[in-house]
C-alpha positions, -999 to +999 in steps of 0.1 A: -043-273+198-008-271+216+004-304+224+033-293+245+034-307+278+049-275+292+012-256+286-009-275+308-013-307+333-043-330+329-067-319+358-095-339+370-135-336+366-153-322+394-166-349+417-203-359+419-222-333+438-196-306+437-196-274+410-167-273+385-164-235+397-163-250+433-131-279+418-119-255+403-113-227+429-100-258+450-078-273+420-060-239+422-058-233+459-045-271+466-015-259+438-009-227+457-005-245+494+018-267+472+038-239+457+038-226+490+055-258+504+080-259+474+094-225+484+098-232+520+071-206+534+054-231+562+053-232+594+046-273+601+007-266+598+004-234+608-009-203+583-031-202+559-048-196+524-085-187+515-100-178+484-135-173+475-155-194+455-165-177+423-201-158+424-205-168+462-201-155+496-185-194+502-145-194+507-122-224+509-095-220+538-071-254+545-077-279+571-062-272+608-034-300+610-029-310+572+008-306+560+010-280+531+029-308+516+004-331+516-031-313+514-055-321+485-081-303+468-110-324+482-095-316+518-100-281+517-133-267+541-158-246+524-169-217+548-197-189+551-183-157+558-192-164+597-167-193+600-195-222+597-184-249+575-203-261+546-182-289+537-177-320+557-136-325+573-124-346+601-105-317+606-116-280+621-104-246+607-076-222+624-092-201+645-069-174+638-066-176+605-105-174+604-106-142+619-078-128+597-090-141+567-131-130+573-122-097+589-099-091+555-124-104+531-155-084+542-131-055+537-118-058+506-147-082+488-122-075+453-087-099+472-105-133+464-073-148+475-051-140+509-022-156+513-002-156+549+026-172+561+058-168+587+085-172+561+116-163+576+128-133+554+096-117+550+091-122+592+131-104+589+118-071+574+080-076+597+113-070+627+128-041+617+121-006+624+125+001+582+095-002+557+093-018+528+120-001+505+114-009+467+153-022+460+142-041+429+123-037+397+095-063+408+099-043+445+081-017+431+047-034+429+045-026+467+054+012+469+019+025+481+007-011+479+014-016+518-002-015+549+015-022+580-001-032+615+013-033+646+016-069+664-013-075+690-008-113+703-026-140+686-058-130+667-079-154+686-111-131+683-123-101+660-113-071+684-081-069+661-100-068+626-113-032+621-075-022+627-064-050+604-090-038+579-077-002+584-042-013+577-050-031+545-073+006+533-091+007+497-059-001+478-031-021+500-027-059+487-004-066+508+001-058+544+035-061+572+026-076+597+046-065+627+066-091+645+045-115+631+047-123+592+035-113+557+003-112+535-001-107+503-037-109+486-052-103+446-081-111+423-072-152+425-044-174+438-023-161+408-019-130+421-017-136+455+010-158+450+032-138+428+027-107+450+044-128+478+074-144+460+081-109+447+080-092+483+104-121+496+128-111+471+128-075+472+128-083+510+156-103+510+177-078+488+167-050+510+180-064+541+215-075+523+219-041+510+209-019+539+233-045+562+256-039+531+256+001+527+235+033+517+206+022+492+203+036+460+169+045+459+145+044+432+129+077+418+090+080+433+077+083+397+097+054+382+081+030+410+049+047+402+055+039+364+069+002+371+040-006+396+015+003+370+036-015+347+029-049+366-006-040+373-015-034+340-001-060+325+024-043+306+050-064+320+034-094+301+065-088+279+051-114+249+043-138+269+013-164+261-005-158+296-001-127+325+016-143+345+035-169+326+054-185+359+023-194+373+018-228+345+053-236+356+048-237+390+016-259+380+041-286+364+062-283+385+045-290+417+026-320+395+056-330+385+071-335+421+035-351+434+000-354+416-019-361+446-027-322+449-051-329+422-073-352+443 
């Protein structure tokens, strides 16, 4: 056994009454609003994360109010696909986000995880009349990987969701959200999460460039060939795990406060 530190934090049995699939989908999505917080991507209390509960139709989705910085794995609300809760919270769920989130995964049942937020860079590009321009080597995960829809108000009810499932197609895991904000979605919080650092980046570097001068573009086939690159796992490059940033981030964020672990 490794003893290093740097592999792993000590994580918590599941409580009485609760699955250790169940603890441990929330373990991971209480990191990932965390991570989220770390980076700067809230909005106060506003956004949101789901991700389905492993072999069920149940997803977790984060209290309406809690602070990304302080939300904990046992605050998290376990809902049915129609919004009812099947976890007890003094808190209630974001309406919007509900409808996003449900409308998304009843489309695509494969994006266990969908990640949203209003983080300023990615909102930057969502403003522009440009697309998404792969300007980076981790950029090119997105060429044919986006959907874009345009903005419709507040998605207080489910008139907008067959258009935001359009958007999002058979293959999109990520979608630009016009005026409005980004999300990125994958198999588990993992790749949900790494999908939306890498789109910040490329986004911020677009927007730099194209205020800077002409782009030098990236040949069609070598973003076809780097995109299948990341998906396959090819761009492992030795390390012990796919994505090898995503232990880090777990140490890190337990490093700066435990309490996620609750």
């Amino acid at each position: 056994m490794n003893k290093d530190p740097r592999f792993q934090v000590e994580l918590p049995s599941a409580p009485a009454g609760m699955s250790d699939t169940e603890w441990q989908a929330r373990l991971q999505l209480a990191a990932t609003y965390r991570m989220v917080d770390h980076f700067g991507w809230t909005f106060i209390v506003y956004n949101h994360i789901s991700l389905r509960i492993p072999g069920t139709e149940e997803f977790l989705i984060n209290p309406f109010g809690v602070r990304y910085d302080e939300l904990r794995a046992s605050d998290l609300i376990k809902i049915d696909i129609e919004g009812n809760a099947l976890s007890e919270s003094d808190w209630n769920v974001n309406k919007a986000g509900y409808n996003i989130h449900s409308t998304l995964h009843k489309a695509r049942p494969d994006l266990h995880c969908i990640l949203h937020t209003h983080e300023p860079i990615s909102q930057a590009l969502c403003a522009v009349d440009s697309p998404v321009i792969p300007v980076t080597q981790e950029g090119c995960q997105f060429f044919e990987r986006t959907g874009y829809h345009e903005f419709e108000g507040i998605v207080l009810d489910g008139s907008e969701g067959p258009r935001l499932a359009a958007a999002l197609g058979e293959s999109n895991h990520t979608l630009v959200l016009r005026n409005h904000g980004l999300l990125t979605a994958g198999a588990d919080c993992t790749w949900a999460f790494v999908r939306h650092f890498a789109f910040i980046r490329n986004a911020e570097v677009q927007l730099k460039a194209m205020a800077a001068g002409k782009l030098n573009l990236i040949d069609e086939e070598i973003m076809r060939k780097t995109r299948h690159q990341f998906e396959g796992g090819e761009a492992q490059a030795n390390a012990k795990v796919r994505h090898p940033e995503w232990p880090a981030l777990i140490r890190l964020i337990d490093q700066k406060d435990p309490s996620w672990k609750r």
